[in-house]
TORFI-882783 format. One line per 10 residues: their letters; for each residue x, y, z of C-alpha. Coordinates in steps of 0.001 Angstrom, whole numbers, plus 500000, padded with zeros to 6 digits. Example, Ala and Ser with C-alpha at 12.3 -4.5 7.8 and 13.67 -1.06 7.14 Angstrom:
2
as = 512300 495500 507800 ~ 513670 498940 507140
This chain:
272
xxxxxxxxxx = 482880 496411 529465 ~ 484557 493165 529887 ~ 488245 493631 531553 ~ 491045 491182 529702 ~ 491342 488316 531578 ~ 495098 487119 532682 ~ 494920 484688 529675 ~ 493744 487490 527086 ~ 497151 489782 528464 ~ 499719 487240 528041
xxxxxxxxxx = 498214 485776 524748 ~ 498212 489704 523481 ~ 501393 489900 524563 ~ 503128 486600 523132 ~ 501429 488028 520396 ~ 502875 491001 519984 ~ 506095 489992 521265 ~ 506680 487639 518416 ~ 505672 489907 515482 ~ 507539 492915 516752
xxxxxxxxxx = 510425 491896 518685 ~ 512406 490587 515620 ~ 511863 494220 513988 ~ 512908 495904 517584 ~ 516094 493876 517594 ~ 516503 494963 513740 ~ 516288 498355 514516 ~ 518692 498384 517282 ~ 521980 496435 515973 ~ 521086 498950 512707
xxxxxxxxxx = 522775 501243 515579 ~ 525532 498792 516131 ~ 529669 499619 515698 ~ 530309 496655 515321 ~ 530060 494885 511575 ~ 528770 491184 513689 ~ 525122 491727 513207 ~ 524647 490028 516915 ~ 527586 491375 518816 ~ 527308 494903 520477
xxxxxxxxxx = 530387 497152 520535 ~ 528974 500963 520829 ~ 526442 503251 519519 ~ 527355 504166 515814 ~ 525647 505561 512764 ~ 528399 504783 510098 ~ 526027 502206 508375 ~ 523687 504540 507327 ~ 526633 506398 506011 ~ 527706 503210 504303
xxxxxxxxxx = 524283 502602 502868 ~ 524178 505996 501407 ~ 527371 505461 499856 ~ 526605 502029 498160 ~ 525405 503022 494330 ~ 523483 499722 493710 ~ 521619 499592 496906 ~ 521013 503367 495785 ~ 520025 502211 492317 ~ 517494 499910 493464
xxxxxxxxxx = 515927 502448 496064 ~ 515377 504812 492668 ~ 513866 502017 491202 ~ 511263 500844 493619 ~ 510285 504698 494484 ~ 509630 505463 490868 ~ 507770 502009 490292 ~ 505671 502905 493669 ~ 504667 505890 492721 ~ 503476 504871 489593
xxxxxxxxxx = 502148 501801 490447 ~ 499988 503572 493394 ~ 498911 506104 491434 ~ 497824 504270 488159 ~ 496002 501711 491208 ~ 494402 504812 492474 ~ 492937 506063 489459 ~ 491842 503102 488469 ~ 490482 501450 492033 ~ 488598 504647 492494
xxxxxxxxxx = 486901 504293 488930 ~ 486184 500831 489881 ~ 484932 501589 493173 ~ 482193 504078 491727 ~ 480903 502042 489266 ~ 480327 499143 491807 ~ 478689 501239 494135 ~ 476948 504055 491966 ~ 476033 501497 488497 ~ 473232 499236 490542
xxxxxxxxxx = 473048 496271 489278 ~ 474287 495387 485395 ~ 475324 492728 483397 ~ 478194 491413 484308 ~ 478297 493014 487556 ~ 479308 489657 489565 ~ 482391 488792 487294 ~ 483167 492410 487296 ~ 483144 492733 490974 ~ 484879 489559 491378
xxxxxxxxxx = 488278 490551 488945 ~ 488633 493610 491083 ~ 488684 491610 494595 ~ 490554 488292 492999 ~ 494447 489614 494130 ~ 493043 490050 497750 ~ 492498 486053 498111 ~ 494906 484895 495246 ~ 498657 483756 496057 ~ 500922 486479 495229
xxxxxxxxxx = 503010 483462 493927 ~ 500183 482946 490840 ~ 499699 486396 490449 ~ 503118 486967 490012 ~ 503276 483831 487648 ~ 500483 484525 485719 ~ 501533 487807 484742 ~ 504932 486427 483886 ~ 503444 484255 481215 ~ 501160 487380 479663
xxxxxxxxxx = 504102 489604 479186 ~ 506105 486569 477834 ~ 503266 485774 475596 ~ 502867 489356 474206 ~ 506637 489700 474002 ~ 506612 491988 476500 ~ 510465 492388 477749 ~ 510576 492657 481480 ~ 511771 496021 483406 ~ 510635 498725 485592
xxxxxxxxxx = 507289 499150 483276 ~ 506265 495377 483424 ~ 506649 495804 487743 ~ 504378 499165 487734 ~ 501988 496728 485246 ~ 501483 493965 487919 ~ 501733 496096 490855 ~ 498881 498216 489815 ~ 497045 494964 489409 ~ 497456 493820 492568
xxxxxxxxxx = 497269 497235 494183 ~ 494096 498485 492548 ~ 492029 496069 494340 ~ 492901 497566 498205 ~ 491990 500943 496825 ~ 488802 499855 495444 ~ 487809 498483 498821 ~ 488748 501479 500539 ~ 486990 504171 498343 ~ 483920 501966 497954
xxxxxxxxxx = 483542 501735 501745 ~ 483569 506089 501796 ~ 481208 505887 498748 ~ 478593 503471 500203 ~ 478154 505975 502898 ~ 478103 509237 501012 ~ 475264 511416 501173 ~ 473753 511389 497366 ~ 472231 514645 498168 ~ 475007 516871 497820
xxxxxxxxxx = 475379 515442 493930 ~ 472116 515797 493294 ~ 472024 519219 494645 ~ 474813 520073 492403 ~ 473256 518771 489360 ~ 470340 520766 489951 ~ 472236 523920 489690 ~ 473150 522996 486777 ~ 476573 521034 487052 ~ 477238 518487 484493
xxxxxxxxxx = 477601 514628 486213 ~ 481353 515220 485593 ~ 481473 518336 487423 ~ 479516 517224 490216 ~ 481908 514556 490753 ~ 484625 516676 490491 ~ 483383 519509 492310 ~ 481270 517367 495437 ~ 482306 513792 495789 ~ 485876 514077 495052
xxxxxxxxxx = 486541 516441 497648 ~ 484750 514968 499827 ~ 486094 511153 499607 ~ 489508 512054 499173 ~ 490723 511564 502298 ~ 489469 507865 501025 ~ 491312 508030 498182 ~ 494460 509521 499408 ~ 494424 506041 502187 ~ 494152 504199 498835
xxxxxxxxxx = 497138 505479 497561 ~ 499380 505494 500870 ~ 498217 501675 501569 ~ 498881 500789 497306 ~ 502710 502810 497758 ~ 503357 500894 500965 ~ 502479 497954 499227 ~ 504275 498403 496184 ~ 507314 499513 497991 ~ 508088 496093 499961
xxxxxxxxxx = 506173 493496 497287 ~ 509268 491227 496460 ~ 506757 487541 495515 ~ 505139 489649 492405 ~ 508466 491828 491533 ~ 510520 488525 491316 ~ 507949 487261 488631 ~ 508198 490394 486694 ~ 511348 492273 486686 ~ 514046 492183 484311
xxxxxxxxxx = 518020 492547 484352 ~ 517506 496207 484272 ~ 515291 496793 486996 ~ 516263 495420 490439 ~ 514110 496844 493375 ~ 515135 497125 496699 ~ 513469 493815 498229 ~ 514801 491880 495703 ~ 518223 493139 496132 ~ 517930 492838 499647
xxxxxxxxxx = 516831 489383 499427 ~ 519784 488450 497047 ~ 522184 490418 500119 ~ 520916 488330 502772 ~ 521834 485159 501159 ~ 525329 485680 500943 ~ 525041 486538 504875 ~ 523250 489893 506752 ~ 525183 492740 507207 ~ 524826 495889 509495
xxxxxxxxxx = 523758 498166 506162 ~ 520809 495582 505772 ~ 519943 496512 509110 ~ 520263 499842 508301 ~ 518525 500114 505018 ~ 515444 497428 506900 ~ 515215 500365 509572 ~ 514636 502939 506873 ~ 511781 500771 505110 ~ 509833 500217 508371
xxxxxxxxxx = 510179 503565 509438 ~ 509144 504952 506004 ~ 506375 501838 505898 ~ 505023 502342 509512 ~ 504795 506418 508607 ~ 502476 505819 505368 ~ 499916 503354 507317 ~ 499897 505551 510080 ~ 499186 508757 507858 ~ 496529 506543 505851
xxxxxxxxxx = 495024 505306 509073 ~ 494805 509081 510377 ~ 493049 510355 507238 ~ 490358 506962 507172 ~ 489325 508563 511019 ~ 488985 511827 509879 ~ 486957 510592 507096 ~ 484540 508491 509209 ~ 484758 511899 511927 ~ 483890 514184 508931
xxxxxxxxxx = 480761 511554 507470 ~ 479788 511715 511079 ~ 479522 515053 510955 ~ 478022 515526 507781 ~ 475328 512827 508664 ~ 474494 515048 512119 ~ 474209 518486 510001 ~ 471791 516230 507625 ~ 469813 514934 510564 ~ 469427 518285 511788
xx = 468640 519960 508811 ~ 465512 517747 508301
């Protein structure tokens, strides 16, 4: 094994230093008595006490929980449907276009997403709010789950369902019964990554919300423009720490996954 060079290290760490300092710094004037976001006057947590205490900043957190949840779970319904047939169908008609609507929103500009769906709901006189945002971000979202399930699918052992369905199970029950359980720590990733990215979209929300649904980036975003204050800090902390939890949880259950297929694929090996 190669050891880094002196040029790898302090690349890495420039590297690393310039994505996460800013959100170190954030994290620690969050902690900050004093209401100048750059000067340091004590250790304090009265901004989160202020935060909790602000209705509309509470109002918007409602908001883009309910819309995430939603949103993630309508993407991971649907991204694990789409996932099987693309793996499981072969080839069909229409298989190409098929497969490339699903992956579109990973390459396409959140800025024409977001516009694009602004001008369908316009054009079916859709009116904008909190249903229009869980539309677009299960549109968006679907396509990450997709990509994760059908990576846990293209590995499965078609054995198991076949097995089933010889004793007897229906193709629906053998689904249910064998492949669910067994790619769901797939599927649960899906929806942690889809929530995460639901919770701080603010490109695609812009496009889509109405007067009557404001989620949290977006109300953040109007905050900071008038100037950044130590409950911003304070309510930025929350959403990385609440961020950083679901991608580590997802990334914990995509090992086990690939331990447990590992494992499965040694019993099979053995078995023969």
């Amino acid at each position: 094994m190669r050891r880094f060079s002196w040029f790898n290290t302090v690349s890495l760490t420039l590297g690393f230093t310039f994505l996460y300092l800013p959100m170190v710094l954030l994290v620690f004037y969050s902690f900050n008595e004093s209401r100048l976001v750059t000067v340091w006057a004590g250790f304090s947590t009265k901004w989160y006490g202020e935060l909790l205490r602000d209705q509309a900043f509470l109002d918007a957190a409602w908001v883009t929980v309910k819309v995430a949840v939603f949103s993630s779970t309508l993407a991971t319904i649907l991204g694990t449907m789409a996932a099987y047939v693309l793996v499981r169908a072969g080839r069909f008609h229409g298989r190409t276009l098929f497969s490339g609507m699903i992956y579109a929103p990973l390459v396409m500009p959140e800025v024409i997403t977001g516009l694009a769906l602004l001008l369908l709901f316009i054009g079916i006189n859709l009116d904008r709010g909190v249903f229009t945002i869980v539309l677009a971000h299960t549109t968006f979202a679907m396509c990450y789950v997709s990509v994760v399930v059908s990576s846990r699918l293209t590995t499965f052992d078609r054995s198991l369902e076949e097995a089933a369905l010889d004793l007897g199970c229906s193709p629906f029950e053998a689904f249910r019964l064998v492949t669910l359980p067994i790619i769901a720590p797939a599927v649960i990733s899906g929806w942690l990554l889809a929530f995460t990215l639901s919770l701080d979209d603010l490109v695609i929300a812009s496009f889509t919300t109405g007067p009557s649904a404001t989620t949290l980036p977006i109300k953040i975003f109007s905050a900071v423009r008038l100037g950044v204050s130590p409950q911003i800090n304070a309510l930025s902390t929350i959403m990385i720490a609440i961020v950083t939890i679901g991608v580590i949880t997802a990334s914990i259950l995509t090992k086990r996954a690939a331990v447990a297929q590992k494992r499965d694929e040694q019993a099979a090996i053995r078995a023969e």
